[in-house]
C-alpha positions as CSV (number, residue, x, y, z in Angstrom):
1,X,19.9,5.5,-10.5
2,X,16.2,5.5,-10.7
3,X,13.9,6.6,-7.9
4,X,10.4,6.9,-6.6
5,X,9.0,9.7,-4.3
6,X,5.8,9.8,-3.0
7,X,3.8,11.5,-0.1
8,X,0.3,11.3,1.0
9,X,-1.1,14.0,3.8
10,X,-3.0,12.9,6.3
11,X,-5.0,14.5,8.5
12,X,-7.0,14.3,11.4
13,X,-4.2,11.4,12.9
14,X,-4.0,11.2,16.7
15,X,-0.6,13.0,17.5
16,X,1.0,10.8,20.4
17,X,0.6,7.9,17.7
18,X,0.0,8.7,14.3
19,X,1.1,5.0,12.5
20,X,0.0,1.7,14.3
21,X,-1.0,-1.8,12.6
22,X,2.0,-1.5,10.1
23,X,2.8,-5.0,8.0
24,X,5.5,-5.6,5.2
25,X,5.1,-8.8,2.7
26,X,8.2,-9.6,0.0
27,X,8.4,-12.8,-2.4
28,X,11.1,-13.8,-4.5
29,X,10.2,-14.9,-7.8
30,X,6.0,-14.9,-6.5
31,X,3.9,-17.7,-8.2
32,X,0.9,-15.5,-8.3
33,X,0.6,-12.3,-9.7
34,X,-0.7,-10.9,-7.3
35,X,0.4,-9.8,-3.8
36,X,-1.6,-8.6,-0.6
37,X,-0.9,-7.1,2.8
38,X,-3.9,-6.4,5.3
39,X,-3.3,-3.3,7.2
40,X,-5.2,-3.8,11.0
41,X,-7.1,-0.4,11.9
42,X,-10.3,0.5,13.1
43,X,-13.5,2.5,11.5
44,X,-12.2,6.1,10.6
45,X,-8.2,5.3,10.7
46,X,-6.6,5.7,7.5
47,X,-5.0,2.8,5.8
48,X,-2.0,3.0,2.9
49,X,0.6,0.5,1.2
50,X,3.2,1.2,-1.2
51,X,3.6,-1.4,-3.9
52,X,6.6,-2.2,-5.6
53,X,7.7,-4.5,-8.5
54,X,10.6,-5.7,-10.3
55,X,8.5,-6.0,-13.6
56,X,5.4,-4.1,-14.3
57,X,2.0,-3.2,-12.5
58,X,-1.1,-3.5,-14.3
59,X,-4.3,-1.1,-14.2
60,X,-6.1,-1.1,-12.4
61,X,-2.6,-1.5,-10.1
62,X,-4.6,-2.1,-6.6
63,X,-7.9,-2.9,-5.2
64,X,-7.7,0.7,-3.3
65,X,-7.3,4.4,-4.3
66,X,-4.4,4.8,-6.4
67,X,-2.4,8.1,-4.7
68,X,0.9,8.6,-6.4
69,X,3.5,6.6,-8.8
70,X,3.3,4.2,-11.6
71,X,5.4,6.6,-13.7
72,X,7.6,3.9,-14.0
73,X,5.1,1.1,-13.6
74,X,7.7,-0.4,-10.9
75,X,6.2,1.6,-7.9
76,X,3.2,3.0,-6.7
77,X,0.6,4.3,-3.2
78,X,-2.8,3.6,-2.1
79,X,-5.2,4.4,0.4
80,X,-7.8,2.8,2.1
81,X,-11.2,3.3,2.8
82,X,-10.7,4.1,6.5
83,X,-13.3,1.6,7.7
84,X,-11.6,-0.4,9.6
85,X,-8.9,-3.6,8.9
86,X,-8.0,-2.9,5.0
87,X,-6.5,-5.8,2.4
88,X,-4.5,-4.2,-0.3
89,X,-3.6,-5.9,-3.1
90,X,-1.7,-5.1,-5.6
91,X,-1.9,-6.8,-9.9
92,X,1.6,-7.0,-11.5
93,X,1.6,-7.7,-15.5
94,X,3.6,-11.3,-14.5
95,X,3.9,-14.5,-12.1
96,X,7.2,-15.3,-10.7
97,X,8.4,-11.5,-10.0
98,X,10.4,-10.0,-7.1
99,X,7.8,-7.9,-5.4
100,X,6.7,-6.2,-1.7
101,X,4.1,-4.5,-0.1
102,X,4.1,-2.3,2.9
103,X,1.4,-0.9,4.6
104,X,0.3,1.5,7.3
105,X,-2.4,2.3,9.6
106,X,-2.9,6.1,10.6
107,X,-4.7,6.3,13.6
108,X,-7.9,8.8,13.6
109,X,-7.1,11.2,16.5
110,X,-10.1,10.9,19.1
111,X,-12.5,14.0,19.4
């Protein structure tokens, strides 16, 4: 049995409700390489997805900050830019894979 762990921190996330805007995309045998999930947020939120593949990312893995993973080149984390509604999308080496995406919004606690 193989696994993946992974954690990000977050911080500054508004504590009644940290996570809003959350969105989950999976394809069976995917005719592009290539697979995308917008995350809706707003300017300072944080945004994150989690990528994984049955094959084989390929650098540079996403269009965000690559957090954790790819040890394995089967799974991996990202993080947004925090500027409001983020697309990540994520590069495996192949067409017609079993992939998914999932990603998150982490709502910037108000000041």
């Amino acid at each position: 049995m193989n696994a993946n762990v992974g954690v990000i921190t977050v911080s500054g996330a508004d504590q009644t409700t940290p996570c809003t805007g959350g969105t989950f995309a999976a394809i069976n045998l995917a005719p592009d390489p290539t697979m995308s999930v917008t995350v809706v947020g707003n300017a300072g939120d944080l945004t994150a997805s989690l990528g994984y593949t049955t094959n084989q990312w390929v650098a540079p893995f996403t269009n965000q900050t690559l957090t954790w993973g790819l040890s394995a080149s089967a799974a991996g984390g990202d993080r947004g830019p925090g500027t409001g509604s983020t697309t990540h999308t994520w590069q495996d080496q192949f067409c017609c894979t079993t992939r998914s995406v999932s990603g998150a919004n982490f709502k910037a606690a108000a000041f």
